[in-house]
N, C-alpha and C positions, 0 to 999 in steps of 0.2 A: 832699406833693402826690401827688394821685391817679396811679397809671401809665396809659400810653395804652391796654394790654392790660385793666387792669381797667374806664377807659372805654368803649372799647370792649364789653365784658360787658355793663354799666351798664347802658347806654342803647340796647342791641340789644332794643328793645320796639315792638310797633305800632304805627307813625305814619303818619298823613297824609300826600300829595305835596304836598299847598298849593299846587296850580292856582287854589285860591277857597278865598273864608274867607268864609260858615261851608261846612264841606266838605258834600260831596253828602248823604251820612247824617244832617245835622243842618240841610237845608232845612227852612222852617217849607211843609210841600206844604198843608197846609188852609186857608192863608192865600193860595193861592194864584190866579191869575184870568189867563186868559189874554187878558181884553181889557184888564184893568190893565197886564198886560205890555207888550202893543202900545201901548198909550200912554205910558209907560215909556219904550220905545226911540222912538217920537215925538218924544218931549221932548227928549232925549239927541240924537238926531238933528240937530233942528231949532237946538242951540246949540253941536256939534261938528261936523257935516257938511262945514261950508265949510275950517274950517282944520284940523282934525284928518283928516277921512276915516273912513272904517270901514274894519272888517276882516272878512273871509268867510272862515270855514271847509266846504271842503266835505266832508262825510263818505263814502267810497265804499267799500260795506263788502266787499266779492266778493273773495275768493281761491280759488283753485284746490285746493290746498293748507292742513291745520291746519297750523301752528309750534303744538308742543303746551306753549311757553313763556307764550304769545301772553295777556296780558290784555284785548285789544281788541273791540270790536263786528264781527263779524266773520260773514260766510255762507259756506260753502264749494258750490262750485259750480262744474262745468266747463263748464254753459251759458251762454254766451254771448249767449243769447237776450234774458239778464235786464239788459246794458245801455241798451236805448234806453227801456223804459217806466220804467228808475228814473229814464233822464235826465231824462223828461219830467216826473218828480215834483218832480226838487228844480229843474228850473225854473219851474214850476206854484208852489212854496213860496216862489221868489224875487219871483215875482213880486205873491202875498200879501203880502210884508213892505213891495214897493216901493209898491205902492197904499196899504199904511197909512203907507209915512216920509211921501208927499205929495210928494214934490220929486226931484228927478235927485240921485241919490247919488252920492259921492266915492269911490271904492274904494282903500285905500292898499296895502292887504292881502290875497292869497288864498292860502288853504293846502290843497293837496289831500292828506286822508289818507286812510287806511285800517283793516283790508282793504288791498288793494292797490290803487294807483288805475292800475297801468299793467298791471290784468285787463283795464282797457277799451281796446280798439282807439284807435289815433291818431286814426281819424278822428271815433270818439264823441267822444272828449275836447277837440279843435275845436269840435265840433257843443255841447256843455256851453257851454266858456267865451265861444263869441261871445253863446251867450243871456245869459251872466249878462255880459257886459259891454255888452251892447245894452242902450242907455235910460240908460249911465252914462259919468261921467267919469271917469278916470284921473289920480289924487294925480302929480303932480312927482317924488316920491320914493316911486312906490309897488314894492312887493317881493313877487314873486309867487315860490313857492314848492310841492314837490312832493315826496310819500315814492315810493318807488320802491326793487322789489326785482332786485337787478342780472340774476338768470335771466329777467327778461323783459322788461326794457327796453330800445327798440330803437333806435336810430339816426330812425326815423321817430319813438315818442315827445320822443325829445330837442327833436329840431328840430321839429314841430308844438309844443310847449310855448314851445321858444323865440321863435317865431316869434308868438307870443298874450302877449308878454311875459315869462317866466318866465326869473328869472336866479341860483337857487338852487334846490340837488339836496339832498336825504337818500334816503341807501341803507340798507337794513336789512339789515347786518349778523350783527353778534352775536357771531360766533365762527368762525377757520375749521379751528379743532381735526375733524377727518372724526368723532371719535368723539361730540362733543358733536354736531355737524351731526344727525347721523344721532339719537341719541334726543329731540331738540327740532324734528322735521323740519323743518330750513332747509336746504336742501341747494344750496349755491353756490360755483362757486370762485373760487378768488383772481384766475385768469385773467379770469373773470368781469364778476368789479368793477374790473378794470384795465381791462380794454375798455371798461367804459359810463364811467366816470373818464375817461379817456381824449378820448374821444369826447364828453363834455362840454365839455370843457375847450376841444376845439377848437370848437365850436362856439359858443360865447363864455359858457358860463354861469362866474359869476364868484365863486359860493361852495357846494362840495361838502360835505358834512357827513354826518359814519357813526356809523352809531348800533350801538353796542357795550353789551355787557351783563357785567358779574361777577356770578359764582353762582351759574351756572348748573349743571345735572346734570352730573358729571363734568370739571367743568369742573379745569383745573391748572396749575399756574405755568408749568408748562413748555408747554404746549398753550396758554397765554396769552401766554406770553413769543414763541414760533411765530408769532400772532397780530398782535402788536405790531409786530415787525420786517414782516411782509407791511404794515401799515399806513402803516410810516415810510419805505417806500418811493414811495408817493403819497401822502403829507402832504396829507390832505385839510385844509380850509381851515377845519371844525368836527370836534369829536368829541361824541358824547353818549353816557356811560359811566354806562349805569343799573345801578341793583340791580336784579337779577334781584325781582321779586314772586311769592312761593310762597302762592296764594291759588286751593288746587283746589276751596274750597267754592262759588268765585264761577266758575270757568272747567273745567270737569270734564276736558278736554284734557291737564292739569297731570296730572293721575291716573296717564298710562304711565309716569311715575316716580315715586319714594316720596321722602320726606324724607333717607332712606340714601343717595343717591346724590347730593343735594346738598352743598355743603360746610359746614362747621360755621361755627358763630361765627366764628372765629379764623381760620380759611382766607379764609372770606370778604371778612372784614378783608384778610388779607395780598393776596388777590388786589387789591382797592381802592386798596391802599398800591403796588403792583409797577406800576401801570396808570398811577394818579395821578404818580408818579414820571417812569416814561416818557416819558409826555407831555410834564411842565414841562422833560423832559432834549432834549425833539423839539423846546423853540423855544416850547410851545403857554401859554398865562396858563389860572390856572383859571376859570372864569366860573359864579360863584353856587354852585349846587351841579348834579351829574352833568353840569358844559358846560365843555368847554374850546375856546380856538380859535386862532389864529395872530394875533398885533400887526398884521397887515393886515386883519383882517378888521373887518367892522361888529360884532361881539358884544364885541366886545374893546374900541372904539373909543367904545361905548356905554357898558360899564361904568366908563372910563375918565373919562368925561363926564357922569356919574351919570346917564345915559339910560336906562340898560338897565331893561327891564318884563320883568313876567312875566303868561301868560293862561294859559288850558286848554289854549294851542299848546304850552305851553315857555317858554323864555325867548326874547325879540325886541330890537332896536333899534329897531321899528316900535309906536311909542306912539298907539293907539286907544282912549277908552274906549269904543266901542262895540264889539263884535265878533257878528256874525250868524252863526249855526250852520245850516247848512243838511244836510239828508241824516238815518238813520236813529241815534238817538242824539248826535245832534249837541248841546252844550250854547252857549246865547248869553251873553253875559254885557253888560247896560246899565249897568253898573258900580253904581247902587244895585239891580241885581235878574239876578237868574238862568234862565234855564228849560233845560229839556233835551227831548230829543225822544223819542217812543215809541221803542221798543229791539227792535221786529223788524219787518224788512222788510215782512212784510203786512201790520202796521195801521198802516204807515206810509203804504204805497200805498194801501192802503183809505181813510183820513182825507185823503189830498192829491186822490184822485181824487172825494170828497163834497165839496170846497173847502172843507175843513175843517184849520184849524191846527195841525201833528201832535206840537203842543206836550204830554210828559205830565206835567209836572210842573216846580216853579221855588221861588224863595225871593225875598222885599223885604228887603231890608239893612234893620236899625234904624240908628240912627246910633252906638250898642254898637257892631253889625257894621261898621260904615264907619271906625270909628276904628281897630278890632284889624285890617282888612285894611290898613289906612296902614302900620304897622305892620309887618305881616307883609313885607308888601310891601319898604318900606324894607331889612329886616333880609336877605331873600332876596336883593334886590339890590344894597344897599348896603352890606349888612355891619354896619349901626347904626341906631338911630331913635331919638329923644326924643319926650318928653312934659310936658307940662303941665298939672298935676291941678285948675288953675283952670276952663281949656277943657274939660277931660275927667272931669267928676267922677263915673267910674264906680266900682263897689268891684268889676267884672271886674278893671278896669285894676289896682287896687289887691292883689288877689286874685295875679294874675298874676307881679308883679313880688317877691309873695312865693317863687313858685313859681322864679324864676329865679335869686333867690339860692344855691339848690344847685347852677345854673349855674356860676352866680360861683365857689362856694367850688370847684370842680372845674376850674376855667382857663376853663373856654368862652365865656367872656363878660368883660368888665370894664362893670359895672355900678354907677349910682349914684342918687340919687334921680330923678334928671333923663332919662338916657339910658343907653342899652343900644349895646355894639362887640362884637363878634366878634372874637372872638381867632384865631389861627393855627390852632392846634389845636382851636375848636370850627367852623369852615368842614367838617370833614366830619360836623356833629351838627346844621346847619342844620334838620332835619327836629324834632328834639327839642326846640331851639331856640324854634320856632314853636310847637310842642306846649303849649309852657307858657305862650301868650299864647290859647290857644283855650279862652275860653269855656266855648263849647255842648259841647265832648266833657268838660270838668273838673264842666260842670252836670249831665250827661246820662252818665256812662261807659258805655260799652258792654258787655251781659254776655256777648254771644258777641264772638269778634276781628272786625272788620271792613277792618283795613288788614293791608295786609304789614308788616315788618317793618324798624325802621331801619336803615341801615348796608348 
């Protein structure tokens, strides 16, 4: 049997997040039609609306500040000038999708990211949500949700969010090693995120969640281990414990540090391992892959119920298949079809202010792709999925489940003609996992890298 050190090694290769299957790089874009789209989410609309709901993402890309970690869409800017005419965009954009659903929509769902979405004063961010909830109804169980970086979120944010619904926090963490801080400018303290934690808490929000990262620059067991104990002090009620993505051809910020300062293979592993531990020693279940949470929470409560989904948010308990991307890069997803939105703030404003769709690009599911994201799906959140080669007569499907057997014979899977389980030890290969059921990247390899790396 393989060891988990040579695993490890293995399958430290380029992979996909699997937010969407087929991934961003292998949409069919010439296929694509932005009025097909909107009828698209019409159709989807008009047969989930009433008892599923929708979900909104809104994009809000402004920070003050580069994190030169940061893979995100992201402006930096200390004007403040630049919140009221983006606000008027993306409700200028909401208001295009709500003319083409036809009908008063459901909202189950809103997720503010970023950027940072608490660049914007409290009372823009009022000024935002009553427009997008004007003209709509509110899901029974709906779950409103916001990122938030703890140096600037105030007491007034909390409670203006609270008070518009919002009953789930992420803080963006990372790390509170001073040394790593300082060359991935994130600079926050611990005090910091106690207070706005704090302060959450009393205010009634009822699930905190901190988004932490391994492998980063300099980052070290001991400056991790430092880390950890600050965190199990306020047991927040999620943890999201990403790999760090080393990807300076797509994000040039990356660049003030070099590969040298990252940790190797094998560190990186251990940091993964020292983390994952901690957690399941703190009380927390792991959930999918980079999510753990506390037995009280809804993410835990989901997977437990075989509810739990996953979108371009993450992972949720909050099951939509439609999701509406609003804001500059934002992607939607009508679950047979995709689009994403231009990727800089000016031809974003420029196309919402011609009332024009600032849709750039999108992909149609084949029913290929609708099978292998069942799938993927399944496996990300369930841990297993079967098949039936009568239903499914592709020779992907058939292709694929070649490709898994090296799975197999290395523990990560117990695999047989029928279905595929996740073994213990292949839960942190989830990424690799999925790799071997995609398609378009095994039809299509890519000759330069285009993902980070797994593990």
């Amino acid at each position: 049997m393989i060891s988990q050190d040579e695993l490890i090694k293995k399958y430290a290769v380029a992979a996909p997040r699997y937010t969407s299957y087929p991934t961003v790089p292998y949409w069919d874009k010439q296929e694509f039609d932005p009025a097909r789209w909107l009828q698209t989410v019409k159709a989807l609309f008009e047969k989930s609306n009433t008892s599923d709901g929708i979900s909104l993402y809104l994009h809000l890309p402004f920070c003050e500040n580069l994190c030169t970690y940061c893979g995100c869409n992201t402006r930096i800017t200390k004007n403040h000038g630049v919140e009221t005419p983006y606000i008027k965009a993306l409700l200028k954009e909401w208001a295009m999708y709500k003319q083409a659903l036809g009908a008063r929509p459901v909202i189950k769902e809103i997720h503010l990211g970023g950027g940072t979405p608490t660049f914007f004063k409290a009372t823009n961010l009022k000024l935002l949500l009553d427009g997008i909830l004007n003209g709509a109804d509110i899901h029974p169980q709906a779950e409103f949700s916001f990122e938030a970086h703890p140096a600037n979120t105030t007491v007034d944010h909390l409670q203006t969010l609270y008070d518009l619904g919002f009953r789930r926090l992420s803080l963006g963490i990372q790390d509170f090693d001073p040394r790593v801080q300082l060359i991935i400018n994130r600079i926050q303290s611990f005090e910091q995120v106690k207070a706005v934690t704090l302060q959450a808490r009393r205010i009634g929000y009822t699930s905190v969640n901190f988004d932490l990262i391994y492998g980063l620059p300099l980052q070290t067991l001991c400056g991790l281990a430092d880390t950890l104990a600050k965190i199990k002090q306020l047991k927040p009620d999620r943890i999201a414990f990403y790999s760090y993505a080393h990807v300076p051809w797509i994000k040039p910020g990356q660049r003030k540090f070099t590969e040298h300062d990252l940790p190797g293979v094998m560190e990186k592993a251990a940091l993964y391992e020292f983390g994952r531990n901690a957690f399941i020693n703190m009380g927390y279940a792991e959930i999918g892959m980079d999510h753990f949470a506390l037995l009280t929470d809804n993410l835990y409560k989901a997977q437990t119920n075989g509810h739990l989904h996953r979108n371009f948010m993450g992972y949720t308990h909050q099951y939509t298949q439609l999701l509406i991307g609003l804001g500059v890069s934002s992607i939607s997803d009508a679950w047979s079809a995709y689009a994403q939105n231009v990727k800089t703030v000016e031809q974003y404003l420029e196309l919402i202010n011609n009332d024009i769709l600032p849709v750039a690009k999108g992909h149609f599911l084949n029913r290929e792709d609708l099978i292998i994201r069942r799938h993927m799906l399944d496996i990300m959140c369930k841990g297993r999925t079967s098949w039936n080669f009568h239903q499914e007569p592709f020779m992907a499907l058939f292709d694929s489940i070649e490709r898994m057997q090296n799975l197999a014979d290395d523990g990560l899977i117990e695999l047989d003609s029928h279905r595929l389980k996740v073994t213990h030890t292949g839960k942190r290969f989830l990424r690799n996992i999925c790799m071997a059921l995609d398609a378009r990247l095994w039809a299509d390899k890519p000759a330069t890298q285009l993902f980070s790396l797994a593990g």
